[in-house]
Each structure stands twice: as structure tokens, then as C-alpha cells.
C-alpha positions as CSV (number, residue, x, y, z in Angstrom):
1,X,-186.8,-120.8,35.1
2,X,-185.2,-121.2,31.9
3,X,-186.4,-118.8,29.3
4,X,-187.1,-120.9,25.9
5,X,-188.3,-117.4,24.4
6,X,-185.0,-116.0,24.2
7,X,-182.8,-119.0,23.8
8,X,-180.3,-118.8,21.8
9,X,-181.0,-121.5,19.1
10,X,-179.0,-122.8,15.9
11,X,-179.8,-120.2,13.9
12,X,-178.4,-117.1,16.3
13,X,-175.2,-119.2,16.3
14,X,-174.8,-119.7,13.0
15,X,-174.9,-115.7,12.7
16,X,-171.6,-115.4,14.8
17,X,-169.8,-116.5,11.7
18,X,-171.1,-113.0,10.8
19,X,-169.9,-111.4,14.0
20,X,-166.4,-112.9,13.6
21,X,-165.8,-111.0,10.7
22,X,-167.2,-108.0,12.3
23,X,-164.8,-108.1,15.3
24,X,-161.6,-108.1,13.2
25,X,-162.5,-104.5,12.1
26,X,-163.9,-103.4,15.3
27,X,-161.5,-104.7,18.0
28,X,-160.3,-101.5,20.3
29,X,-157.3,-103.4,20.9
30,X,-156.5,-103.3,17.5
31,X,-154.8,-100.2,15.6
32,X,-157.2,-97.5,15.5
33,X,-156.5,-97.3,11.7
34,X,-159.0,-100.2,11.5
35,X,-161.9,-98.2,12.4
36,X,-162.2,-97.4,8.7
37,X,-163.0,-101.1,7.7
38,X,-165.7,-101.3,11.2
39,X,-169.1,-102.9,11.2
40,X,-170.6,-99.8,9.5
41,X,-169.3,-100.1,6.2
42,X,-169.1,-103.8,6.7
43,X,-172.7,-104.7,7.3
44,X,-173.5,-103.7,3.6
45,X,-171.8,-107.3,2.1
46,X,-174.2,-109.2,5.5
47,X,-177.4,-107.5,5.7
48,X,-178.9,-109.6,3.0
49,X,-177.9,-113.1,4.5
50,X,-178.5,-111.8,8.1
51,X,-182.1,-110.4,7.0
52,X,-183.0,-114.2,5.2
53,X,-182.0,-115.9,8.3
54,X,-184.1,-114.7,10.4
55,X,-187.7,-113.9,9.3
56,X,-190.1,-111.6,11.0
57,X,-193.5,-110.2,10.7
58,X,-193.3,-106.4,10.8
59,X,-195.0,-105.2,7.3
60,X,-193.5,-102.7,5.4
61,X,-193.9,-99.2,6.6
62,X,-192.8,-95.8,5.4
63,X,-193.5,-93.3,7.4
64,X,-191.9,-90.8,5.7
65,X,-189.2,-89.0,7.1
66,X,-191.1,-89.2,10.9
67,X,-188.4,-87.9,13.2
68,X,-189.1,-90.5,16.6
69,X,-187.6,-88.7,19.4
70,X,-186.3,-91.0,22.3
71,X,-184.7,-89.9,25.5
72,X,-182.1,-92.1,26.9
73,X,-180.2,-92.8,30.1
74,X,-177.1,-90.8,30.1
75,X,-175.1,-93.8,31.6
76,X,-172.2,-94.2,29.5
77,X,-173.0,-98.1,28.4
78,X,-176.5,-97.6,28.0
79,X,-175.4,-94.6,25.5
80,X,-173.3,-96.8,23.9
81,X,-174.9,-99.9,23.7
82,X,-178.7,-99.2,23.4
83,X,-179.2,-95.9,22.1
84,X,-176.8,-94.2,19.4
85,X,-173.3,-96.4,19.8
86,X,-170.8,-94.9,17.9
87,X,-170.4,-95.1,13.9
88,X,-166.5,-96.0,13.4
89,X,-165.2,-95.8,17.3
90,X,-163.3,-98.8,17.0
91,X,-165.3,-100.7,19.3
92,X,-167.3,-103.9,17.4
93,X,-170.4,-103.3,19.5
94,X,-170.8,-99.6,18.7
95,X,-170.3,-100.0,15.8
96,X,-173.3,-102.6,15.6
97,X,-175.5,-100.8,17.1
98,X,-175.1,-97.5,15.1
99,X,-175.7,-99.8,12.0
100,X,-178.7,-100.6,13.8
101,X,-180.2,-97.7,14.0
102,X,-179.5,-97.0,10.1
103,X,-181.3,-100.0,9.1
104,X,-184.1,-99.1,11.5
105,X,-184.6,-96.0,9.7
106,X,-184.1,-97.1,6.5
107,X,-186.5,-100.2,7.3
108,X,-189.1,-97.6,8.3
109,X,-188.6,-94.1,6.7
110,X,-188.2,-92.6,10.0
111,X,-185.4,-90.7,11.8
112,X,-184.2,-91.6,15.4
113,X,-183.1,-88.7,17.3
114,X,-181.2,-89.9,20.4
115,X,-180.8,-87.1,23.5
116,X,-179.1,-88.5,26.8
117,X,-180.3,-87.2,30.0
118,X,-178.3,-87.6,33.3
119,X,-175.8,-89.9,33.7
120,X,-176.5,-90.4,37.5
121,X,-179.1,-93.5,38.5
122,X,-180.9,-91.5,40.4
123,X,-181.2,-88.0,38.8
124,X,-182.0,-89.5,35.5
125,X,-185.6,-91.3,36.5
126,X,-186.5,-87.9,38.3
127,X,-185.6,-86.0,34.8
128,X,-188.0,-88.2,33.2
129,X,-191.0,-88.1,36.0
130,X,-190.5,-84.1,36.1
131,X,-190.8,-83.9,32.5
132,X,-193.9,-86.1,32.2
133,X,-195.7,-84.6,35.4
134,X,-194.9,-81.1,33.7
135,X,-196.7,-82.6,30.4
136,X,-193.4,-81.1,29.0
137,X,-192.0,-84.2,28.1
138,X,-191.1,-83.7,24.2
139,X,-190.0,-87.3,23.7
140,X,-191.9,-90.2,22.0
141,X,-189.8,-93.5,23.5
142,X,-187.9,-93.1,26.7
143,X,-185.1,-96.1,27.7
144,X,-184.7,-96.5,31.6
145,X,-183.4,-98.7,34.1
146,X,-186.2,-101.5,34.8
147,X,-186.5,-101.3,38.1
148,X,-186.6,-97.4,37.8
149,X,-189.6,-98.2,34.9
150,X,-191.4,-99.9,37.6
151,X,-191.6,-97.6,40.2
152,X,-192.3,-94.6,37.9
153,X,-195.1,-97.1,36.3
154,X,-197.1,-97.1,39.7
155,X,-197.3,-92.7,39.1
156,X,-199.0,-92.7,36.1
157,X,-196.0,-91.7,33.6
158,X,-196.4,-94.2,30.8
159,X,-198.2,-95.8,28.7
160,X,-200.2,-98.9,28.5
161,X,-198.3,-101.0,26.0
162,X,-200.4,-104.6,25.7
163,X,-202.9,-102.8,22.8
164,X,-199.6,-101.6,20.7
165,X,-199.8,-102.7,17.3
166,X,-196.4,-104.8,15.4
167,X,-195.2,-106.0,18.6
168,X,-194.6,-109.7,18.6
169,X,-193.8,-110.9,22.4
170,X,-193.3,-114.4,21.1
171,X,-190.4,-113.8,19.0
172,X,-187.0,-114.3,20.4
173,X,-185.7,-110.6,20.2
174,X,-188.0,-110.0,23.5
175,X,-187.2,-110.9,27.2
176,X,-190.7,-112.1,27.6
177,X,-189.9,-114.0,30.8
178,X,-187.9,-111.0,31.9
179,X,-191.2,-108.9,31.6
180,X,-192.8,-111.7,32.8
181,X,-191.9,-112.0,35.5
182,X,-191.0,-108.7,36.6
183,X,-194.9,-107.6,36.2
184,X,-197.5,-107.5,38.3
185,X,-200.0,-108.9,36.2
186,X,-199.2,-110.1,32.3
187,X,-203.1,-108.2,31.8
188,X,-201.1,-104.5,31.6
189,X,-198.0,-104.0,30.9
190,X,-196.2,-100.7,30.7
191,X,-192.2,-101.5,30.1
192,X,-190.7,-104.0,27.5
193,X,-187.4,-104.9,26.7
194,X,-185.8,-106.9,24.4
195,X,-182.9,-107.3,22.1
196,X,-182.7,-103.8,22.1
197,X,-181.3,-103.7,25.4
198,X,-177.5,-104.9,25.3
199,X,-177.5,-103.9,28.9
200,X,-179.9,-106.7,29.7
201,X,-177.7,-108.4,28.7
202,X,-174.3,-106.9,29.9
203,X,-175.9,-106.8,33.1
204,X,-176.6,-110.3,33.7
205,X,-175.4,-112.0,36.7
206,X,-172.1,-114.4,35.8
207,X,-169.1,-115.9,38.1
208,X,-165.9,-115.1,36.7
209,X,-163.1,-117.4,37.8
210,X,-159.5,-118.0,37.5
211,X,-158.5,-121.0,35.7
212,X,-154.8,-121.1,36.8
213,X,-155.4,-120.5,40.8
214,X,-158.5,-123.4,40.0
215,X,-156.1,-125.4,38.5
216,X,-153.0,-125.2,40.8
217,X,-156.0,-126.2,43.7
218,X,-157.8,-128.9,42.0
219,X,-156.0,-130.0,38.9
220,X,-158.6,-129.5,36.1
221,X,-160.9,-126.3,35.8
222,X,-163.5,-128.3,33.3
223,X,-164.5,-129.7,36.2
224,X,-166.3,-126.0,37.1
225,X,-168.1,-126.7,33.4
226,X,-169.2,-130.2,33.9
227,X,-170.7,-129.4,37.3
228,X,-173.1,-126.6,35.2
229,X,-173.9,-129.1,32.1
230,X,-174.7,-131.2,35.4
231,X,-177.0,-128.7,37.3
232,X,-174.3,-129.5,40.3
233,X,-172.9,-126.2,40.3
234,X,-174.4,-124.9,44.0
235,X,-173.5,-122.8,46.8
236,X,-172.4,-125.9,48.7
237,X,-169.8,-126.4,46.2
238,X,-168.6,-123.4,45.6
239,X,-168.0,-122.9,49.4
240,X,-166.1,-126.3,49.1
241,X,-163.7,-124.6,47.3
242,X,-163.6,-121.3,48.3
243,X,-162.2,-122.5,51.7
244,X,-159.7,-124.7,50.0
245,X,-158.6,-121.3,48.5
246,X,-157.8,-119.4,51.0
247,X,-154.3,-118.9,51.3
248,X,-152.2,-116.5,54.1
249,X,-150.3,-115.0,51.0
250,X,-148.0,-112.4,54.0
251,X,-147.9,-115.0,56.1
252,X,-148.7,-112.5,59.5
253,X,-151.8,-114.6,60.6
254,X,-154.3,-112.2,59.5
255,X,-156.8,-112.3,56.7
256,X,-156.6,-109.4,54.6
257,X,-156.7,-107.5,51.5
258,X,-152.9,-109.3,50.7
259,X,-153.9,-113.1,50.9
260,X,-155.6,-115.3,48.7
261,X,-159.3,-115.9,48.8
262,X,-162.1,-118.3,47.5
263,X,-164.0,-115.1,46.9
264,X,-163.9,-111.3,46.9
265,X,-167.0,-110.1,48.0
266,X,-168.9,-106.5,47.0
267,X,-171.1,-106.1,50.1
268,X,-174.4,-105.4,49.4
269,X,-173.5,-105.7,45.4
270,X,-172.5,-109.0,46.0
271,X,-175.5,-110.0,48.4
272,X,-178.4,-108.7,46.0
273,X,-176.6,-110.3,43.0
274,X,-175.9,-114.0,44.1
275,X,-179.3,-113.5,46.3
276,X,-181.1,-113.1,43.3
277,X,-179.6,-115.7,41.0
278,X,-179.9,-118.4,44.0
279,X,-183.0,-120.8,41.7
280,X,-185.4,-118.6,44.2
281,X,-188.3,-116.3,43.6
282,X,-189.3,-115.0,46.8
283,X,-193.1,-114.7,46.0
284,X,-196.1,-116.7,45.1
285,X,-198.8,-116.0,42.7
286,X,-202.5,-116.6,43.8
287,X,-205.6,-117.1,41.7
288,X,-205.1,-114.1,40.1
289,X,-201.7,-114.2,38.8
290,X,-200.8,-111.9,41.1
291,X,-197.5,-111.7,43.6
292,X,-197.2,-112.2,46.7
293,X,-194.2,-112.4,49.6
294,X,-192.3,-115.3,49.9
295,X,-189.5,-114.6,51.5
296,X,-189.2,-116.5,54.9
297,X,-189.3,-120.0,54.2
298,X,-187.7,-123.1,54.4
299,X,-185.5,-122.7,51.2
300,X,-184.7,-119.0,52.5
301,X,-184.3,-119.8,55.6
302,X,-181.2,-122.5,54.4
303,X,-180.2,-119.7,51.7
304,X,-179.6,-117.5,55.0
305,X,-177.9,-119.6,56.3
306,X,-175.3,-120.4,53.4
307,X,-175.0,-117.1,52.6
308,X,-173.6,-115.8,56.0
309,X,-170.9,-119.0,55.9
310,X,-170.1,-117.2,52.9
311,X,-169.8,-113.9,54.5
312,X,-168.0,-114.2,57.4
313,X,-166.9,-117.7,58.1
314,X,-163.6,-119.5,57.0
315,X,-161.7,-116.9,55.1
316,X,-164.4,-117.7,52.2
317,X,-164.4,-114.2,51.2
318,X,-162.7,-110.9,51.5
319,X,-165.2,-108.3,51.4
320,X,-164.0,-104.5,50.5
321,X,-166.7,-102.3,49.1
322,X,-164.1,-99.6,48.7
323,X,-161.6,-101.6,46.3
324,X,-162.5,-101.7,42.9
325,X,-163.3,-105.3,42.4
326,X,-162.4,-105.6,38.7
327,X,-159.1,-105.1,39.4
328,X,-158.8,-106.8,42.8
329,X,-160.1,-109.9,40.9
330,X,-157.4,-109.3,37.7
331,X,-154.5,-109.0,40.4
332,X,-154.9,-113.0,41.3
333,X,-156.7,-112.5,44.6
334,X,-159.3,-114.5,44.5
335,X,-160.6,-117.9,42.9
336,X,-164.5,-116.5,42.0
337,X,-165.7,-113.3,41.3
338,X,-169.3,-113.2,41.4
339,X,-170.4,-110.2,39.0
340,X,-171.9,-109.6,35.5
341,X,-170.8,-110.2,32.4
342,X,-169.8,-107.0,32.0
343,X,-166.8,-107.3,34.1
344,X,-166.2,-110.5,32.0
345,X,-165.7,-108.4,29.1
346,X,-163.7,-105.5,30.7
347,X,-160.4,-104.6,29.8
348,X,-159.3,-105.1,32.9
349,X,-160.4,-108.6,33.2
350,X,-159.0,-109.6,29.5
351,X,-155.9,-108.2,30.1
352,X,-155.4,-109.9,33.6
353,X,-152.1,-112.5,33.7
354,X,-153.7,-115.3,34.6
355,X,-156.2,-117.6,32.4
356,X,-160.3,-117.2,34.0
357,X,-163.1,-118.5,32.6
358,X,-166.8,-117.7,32.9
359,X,-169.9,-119.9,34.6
360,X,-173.2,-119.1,35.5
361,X,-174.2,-117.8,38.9
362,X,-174.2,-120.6,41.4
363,X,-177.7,-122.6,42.1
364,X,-179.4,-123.5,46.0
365,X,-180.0,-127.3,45.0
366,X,-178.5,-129.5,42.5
367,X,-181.3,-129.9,39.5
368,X,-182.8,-126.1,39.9
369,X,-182.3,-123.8,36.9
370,X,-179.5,-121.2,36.5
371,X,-181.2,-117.3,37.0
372,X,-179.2,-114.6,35.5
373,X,-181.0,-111.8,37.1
374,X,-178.6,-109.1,37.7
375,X,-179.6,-107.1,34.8
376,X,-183.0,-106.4,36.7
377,X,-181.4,-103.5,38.4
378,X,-178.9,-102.6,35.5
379,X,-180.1,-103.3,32.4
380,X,-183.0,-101.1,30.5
381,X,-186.5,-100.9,29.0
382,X,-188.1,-99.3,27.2
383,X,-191.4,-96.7,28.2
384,X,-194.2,-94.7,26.2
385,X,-194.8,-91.5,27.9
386,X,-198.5,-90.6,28.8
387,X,-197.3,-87.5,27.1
388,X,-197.1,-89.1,23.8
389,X,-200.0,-88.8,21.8
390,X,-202.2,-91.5,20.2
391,X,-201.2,-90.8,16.6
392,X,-197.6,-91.4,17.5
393,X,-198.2,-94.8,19.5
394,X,-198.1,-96.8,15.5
395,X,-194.7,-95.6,14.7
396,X,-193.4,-95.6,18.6
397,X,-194.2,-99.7,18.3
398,X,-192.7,-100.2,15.0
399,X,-189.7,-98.8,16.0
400,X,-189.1,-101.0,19.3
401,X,-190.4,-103.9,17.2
402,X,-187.5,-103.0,14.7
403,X,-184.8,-102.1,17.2
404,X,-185.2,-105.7,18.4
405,X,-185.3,-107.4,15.5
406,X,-181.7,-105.2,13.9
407,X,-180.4,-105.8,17.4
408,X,-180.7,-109.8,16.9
409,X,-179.9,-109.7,13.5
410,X,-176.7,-108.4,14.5
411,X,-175.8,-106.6,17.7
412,X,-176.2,-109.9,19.7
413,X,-174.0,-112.0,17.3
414,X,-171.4,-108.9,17.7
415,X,-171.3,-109.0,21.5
416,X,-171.0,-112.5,21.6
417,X,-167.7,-112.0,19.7
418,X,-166.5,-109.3,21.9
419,X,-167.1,-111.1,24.9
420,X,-165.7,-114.4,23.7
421,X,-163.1,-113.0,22.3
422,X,-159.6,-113.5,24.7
423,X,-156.8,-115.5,25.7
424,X,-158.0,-118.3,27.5
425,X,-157.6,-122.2,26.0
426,X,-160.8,-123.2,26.1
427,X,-163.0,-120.9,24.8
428,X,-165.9,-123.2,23.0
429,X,-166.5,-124.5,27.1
430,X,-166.9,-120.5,27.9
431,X,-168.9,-119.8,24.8
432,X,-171.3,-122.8,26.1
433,X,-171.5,-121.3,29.4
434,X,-172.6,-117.4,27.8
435,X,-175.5,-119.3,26.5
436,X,-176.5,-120.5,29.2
437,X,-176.2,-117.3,31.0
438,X,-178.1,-115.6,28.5
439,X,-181.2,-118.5,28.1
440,X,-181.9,-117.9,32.1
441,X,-181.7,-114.1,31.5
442,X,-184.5,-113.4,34.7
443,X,-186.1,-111.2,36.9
444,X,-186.4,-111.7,40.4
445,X,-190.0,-109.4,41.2
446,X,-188.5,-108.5,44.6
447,X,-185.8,-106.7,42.9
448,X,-187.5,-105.1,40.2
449,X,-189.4,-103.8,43.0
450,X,-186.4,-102.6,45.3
451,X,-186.7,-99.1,44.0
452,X,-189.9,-98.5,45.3
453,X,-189.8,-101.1,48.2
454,X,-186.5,-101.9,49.5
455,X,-187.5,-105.9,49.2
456,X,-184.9,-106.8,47.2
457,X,-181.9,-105.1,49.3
458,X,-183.6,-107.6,52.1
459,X,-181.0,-110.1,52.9
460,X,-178.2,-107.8,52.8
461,X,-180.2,-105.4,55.1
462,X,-180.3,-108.6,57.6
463,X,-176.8,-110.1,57.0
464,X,-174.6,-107.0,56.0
465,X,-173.4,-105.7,58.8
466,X,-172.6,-109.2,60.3
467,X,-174.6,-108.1,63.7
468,X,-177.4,-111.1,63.0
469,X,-177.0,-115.0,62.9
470,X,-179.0,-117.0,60.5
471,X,-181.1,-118.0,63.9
472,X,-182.7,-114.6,63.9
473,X,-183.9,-114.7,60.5
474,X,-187.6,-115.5,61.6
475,X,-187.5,-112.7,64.3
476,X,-185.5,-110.0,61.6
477,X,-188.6,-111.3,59.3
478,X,-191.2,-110.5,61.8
479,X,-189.9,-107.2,62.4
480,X,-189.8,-105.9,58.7
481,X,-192.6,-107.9,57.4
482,X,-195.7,-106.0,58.4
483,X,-194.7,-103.1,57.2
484,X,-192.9,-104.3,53.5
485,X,-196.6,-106.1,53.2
486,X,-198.2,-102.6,53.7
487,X,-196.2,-101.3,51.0
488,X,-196.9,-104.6,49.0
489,X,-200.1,-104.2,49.2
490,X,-200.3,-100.4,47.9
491,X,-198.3,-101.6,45.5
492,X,-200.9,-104.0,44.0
493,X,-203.6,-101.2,44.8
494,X,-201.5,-98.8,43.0
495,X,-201.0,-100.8,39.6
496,X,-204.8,-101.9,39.8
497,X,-205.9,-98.5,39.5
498,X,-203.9,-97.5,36.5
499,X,-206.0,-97.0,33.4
């Protein structure tokens, strides 16, 4: 479903003329003496135009000197590119978001006081439940992994966040579909992100491809582009050429880690990924609005059946969930890399020999909208601690309104340059494709519930170890069903009974 709240319209365009600037102080792959000119000192001679652009409705506020405490993943990105950046690292996006956080506090007469926690997905969520269980938890705002929100939610640990005063839903520096649809019911909600969350974001699902393998194939890789302005670009297709691809690069008759593929393929990564970004939800709501299980029908059932073609027939993909698969991609392997936009904009993937370009994640059926969900399970949001008292709640929502809004203002528009910014030809076709990527930013709910259920690890846990056909999906179903329904349904019982 295609997310009008947080498309990127006119005016967010118009502000990468800002970013450009920006990015030829802040580039890492420039001489680190440009750090002195970065973003940070920069920003000074923008913030004025940027502010006009784009209007907002948070009232003026001072409240004097307030030192808002927020705990933060300890995940190197999410440091990075969520909480405190870094003021003159040399890196355009830092940079950005360290400037955000000044004019936060400026904005607001508060002081942000960033602490990471663990660095390790799962120690880091149990920090924050230990501490809050404790009622030792010292922190006013904590940013998590959403899926990690979620199932901490269904304890008790945060806040109700509906009632919070400032926050603005409908603007476009929140994921409103995100939160959307990753909730159980739009009545209570207890996680938001937004802007704030470059990780979001980063974390979105993408197919990176290589433009000269594409091209020494099938002539023309604008065709790839044509097929998304199109809504064309499915799994059918891509399979198309994926077995076109495949080429016995040793020549000794075996397919392996040497030869050339349509597709290098993560395992499970892989399988939750494209699973997820397929045009599929997996659940109904009823009368309520609330979810239910969707998962064996007759669009999964042909989903199933694509997606173990793509696993183990044909040489469509070479699947090693031991080789990094950044650099397996950069070294020419493979036609499509079905990842994140992050690996678009690694290093390793910029500095790569060969031209690639960047698409959305492949559809089920031409005409269905592109999902971008990946950064369900990677990206953050942010949580109020049932900890945190009721005076504090006032300036705990200005401050996420405002993190937002700076983030927009100027963080976004500074990505956008970062992660446009390479050697390919035609980079206006790949700009087009970001947006699009980033206007189906989504959740599937079955992921955002894997954490606590499994549900969204489902198909790999059917197809992964290439044991079952796609003609034992109704019986695999039937097997797992009653009891991911039993957890379902304590699920719903669970949220229902929050206050």
C-alpha cells in the first residue's frame, strides 16, 4: 500500500539542493581536512530557508535547560544515524544528525543526553525490560528495534502514546502507515517512528543490480526502470532473467560459489526480506480493526511456489549464508542482490568495478504496489517508559515531534545525497527509484510480530532447508497453524488488557 503520508513531495526535493552542498563537505571519501567545512558549521547559512520551507505546528516551548535523557541501541548505525551522529566525522549524515539535535535543543531549551546500551539485538531489548521491570529505568525516551518495541509492548514496559500532546501523525515526518500497520489496533499505540529514524529508512528492502552484467545479457538496463514506472516489475520477471544469468564461469559442470548467477541469495535473510516486500499482507482485519492470519491462501500458496523456483531450481540463485553478501555482490557474481538500501550505500557496493543501479523489491502481480518493508525488523522507534513520570510526558513529546521535524528539514535531504551519490550514468532513473522505495516504506504485521511469534520467519521455516515442495504447503500450514493461532490469540488478549 503506498504510503501518501510520507511521500516524498516537491518540496522535500527541492531541499536536496540544500543536501548537495552539504555532501561536498561531508563526503568520507573526501580528504579528511574537509571535515572542518561539514554540515555542522554549514547548516548556519540553510537553517532559515530550510525552516520556511517547511511549516510545522509545534508552538514555542522553553523548557529551560530540561536535560531529556534517552537510551539508545548501541548498534553502530542506529548510534550514528538516530541518536548522537557525530559533529565533524567526515561523514554527511553524521554530521546532519548532530546538527539535529542542536537545533532540537535550541528549538526547545532542553538538553539531549544520549547513552548507548548493548550493541547486540538481543541483549539490548533485555537491558531495557530489566531496567523498566526494576522501576530503575533512569531514562525519559528509549529508541529500539520495532519489532523488539512490539514484543516488549505486550509486558507492560511503555507508555500509552495516542493522548501525548504536540504530536502531529499527519504530517510527513512520521511513518504513519508504518505504525499503522504494524499495530494491533490504531485505538493504542505505544511505539512511533518517524523521520527520526534514518534506520527506517536505511533498512528498507531494495534490489541492487548490476548494470554492466544487465546490459551485456539484455542490451539496455532502463528497461529494469520502465518495468517499475510500469508496476511490471514481478517475481515472474525477475526469474526470467535470473536464469538467463546464470553462467558456468569455471566451466567444471558444477554450480558454485565461482560462476555467475541471476541472484545471490542470504537464506533466511533473503526469504523474510523478498517474503515481505512480495504486494502481500498475510492477515485480515475484522470488524474491529483487528488482525488476523492470512497466510495460506491462494496468493501464498502461488508465492510458495515462486519462491522455491527461486531457491533451488535453475541455477537462479547461489545461496551462501556464510559469505558476506556485500562483497560477493561487488565481485560481479550475480545480476540482483535483493537487500536494503543500506548495502546500496556501502562502501563496498560504491566502490564495486562494475556500474549497478537500484529498484524496488520485486511485486507478486503486475499492478500491486511496491512494499519496502525490511526496515520492520531493522529500523527503530521510539518508546516512553512506564517508568517515566507524567510531568515529563510534555517535554518527552515535543522532543520526538522535533526530532522528526529537524530530521526532515534536513537529515533526509542529506541521505538522499549520500546515497545517490556514485558512479553510475544514470543517476536521475536511480534517484526516481529511492523515491519510490521510500513512499512504500511498510510493515508487514507478521514480521513486526516475529519476535514474539516466529510468524514472520514462516516461509523460510517451510522452504529453507529445501526438504518440502510447494505441494506440502497446505499440510506444513496445518501443522504450525493451531498453535501460531494460539499465540495469535494471546497476543490480541495480551494488548487488550494493557491500560
Amino acid at each position: 500500500m503506498k504510503q501518501n503520508n510520507i511521500r516524498i513531495t516537491s518540496l522535500l526535493l527541492a531541499l536536496l539542493t540544500v543536501g548537495a552542498a552539504f555532501v561536498s563537505c561531508g563526503d568520507s571519501s573526501n580528504d579528511s581536512n574537509q571535515a572542518d567545512t561539514s554540515l555542522t558549521s554549514q547548516s548556519k547559512s540553510t537553517d532559515t530557508a530550510v525552516t520556511d520551507a517547511i511549516k510545522d505546528n509545534l508552538p514555542e516551548l522553553d523548557y529551560g535547560g530540561d536535560t531529556i535523557k534517552l537510551y539508545n541501541f548501541g548498534f553502530e548505525p542506529a548510534v550514528r544515524r538516530d541518536a548522537s551522529g557525530g559533529e565533524n566525522s567526515g561523514d554527511v549524515v553524521d554530521d546532519a544528525v548532530h546538527a539535529r539535535n542542536l537545533a532540537v535543543e535550541e528549538r526547545l531549551g532542553v538538553s539531549l543526553s544520549f547513552t548507548a546500551g548493548s550493541d547486540s539485538w538481543e541483549t539490548y531489548p533485555n537491558e531495557v525490560s530489566k531496567m523498566i521491570k526494576a522501576a530503575d529505568c533512569p531514562y525519559d525516551l528509549i529508541f529500539m528495534e520495532s519489532s523488539q518495541c512490539f514484543r516488549l509492548m505486550l509486558d507492560g514496559n511503555f507508555r500509552e502514546l495516542s493522548a501525548l500532546p504536540y504530536i502531529d501523525l499527519e504530517q510527513p515526518w512520521w511513518y504513519k502507515a508504518f505504525m499503522d500497520g504494524s499495530a494491533i489496533s490504531t485505538d493504542k499505540r505505544y511505539l512511533l517512528t518517524g523521520a527520526f529514524s534514518i534506520t527506517t529508512l536505511e533498512f528498507a528492502s531494495a534490489t541492487i543490480f548490476n548494470k554492466k552484467i544487465y546490459n551485456n545479457l539484455f542490451e539496455d538496463y532502463n528497461e529494469l526502470y520502465t518495468l517499475v514506472d510500469e508496476h511490471k516489475w514481478t517475481y515472474d520477471k525477475m526469474i526470467e532473467y535470473c536464469v538467463d544469468a546464470y553462467q558456468d564461469i569455471n566451466g567444471n559442470g558444477v554450480a558454485d560459489d565461482a560462476d555467475q548467477y541471476g541472484l545471490f541469495n542470504r537464506g533466511q535473510q533473503t526469504v523474510n526480506y523478498v517474503s515481505m516486500s512480495t504486494g502481500l499482507t498475510y492477515l485480515k482485519r475484522d470488524s474491529n480493526n483487528l488482525p488476523q492470519l492470512d497466510i495460506y491462501n491462494d496468493n501464498s500458496v502461488r508465492w510458495v511456489e515462486k519462491l522455491y523456483r527461486i531457491l533451488n531450481e535453475d541455477n537462479i540463485s547461489y545461496k551462501d549464508e556464510n559469505i558476506n553478501g556485500v562483497e560477493h555482490f561487488a565481485s560481479g557474481c550475480a545480476l540482483f542482490f535483493l537487500g536494503q538500501l543500506t548495502e546500496y550505500v556501502d562502501p563496498i557496493v560504491r566502490n564495486m568495478e562494475d556500474p549497478y543501479g537500484v529498484l524496488p523489491m520485486p511485486i507478486l502481480d503486475e499492478g500491486m504496489e511496491y512494499r519496502s518493508a525490511a526496515g520492520t525488523v531493522n529500523g527503530e522507534s521510539a518508546v516512553i517508559p512506564v517508568t517515566t513520570p507524567e510531568e515529563r510526558l510534555d517535554p518527552c513529546a515535543a522532543v520526538l515531534e522535533s526530532l522528526s521535524i529537524e530530521a526532515y528539514r534536513t537529515v533526509l535531504p542529506a541521505w538522499y545525497e549520500v546515497a545517490l551519490k556514485s558512479k553510475y550514468s544514470d543517476t536521475a532513473r536511480d534517484s526516481e527509484m529511492i523515491d519510490v522505495i521510500y513512499n512504500t516504506i511498510d510493515t508487514s504485521f507478521i514480521m513486526i510480530a516475529d519476535k514474539l511469534l516466529g510468524s514472520g520467519s514462516f516461509f523460510w521455516n517451510m522452504l529453507g532447508d529445501g526438504k518440502r515442495t510447494p505441494g506440502e504447503f497446505a499440510s506444513y500450514y496445518e501443522t504450525q497453524s493451531k498453535n501460531l493461532q494460539k499465540k495469535w490469540d494471546k497476543m490480541i488478549s495480551d494488548f487488550q488488557a494493557l491500560e
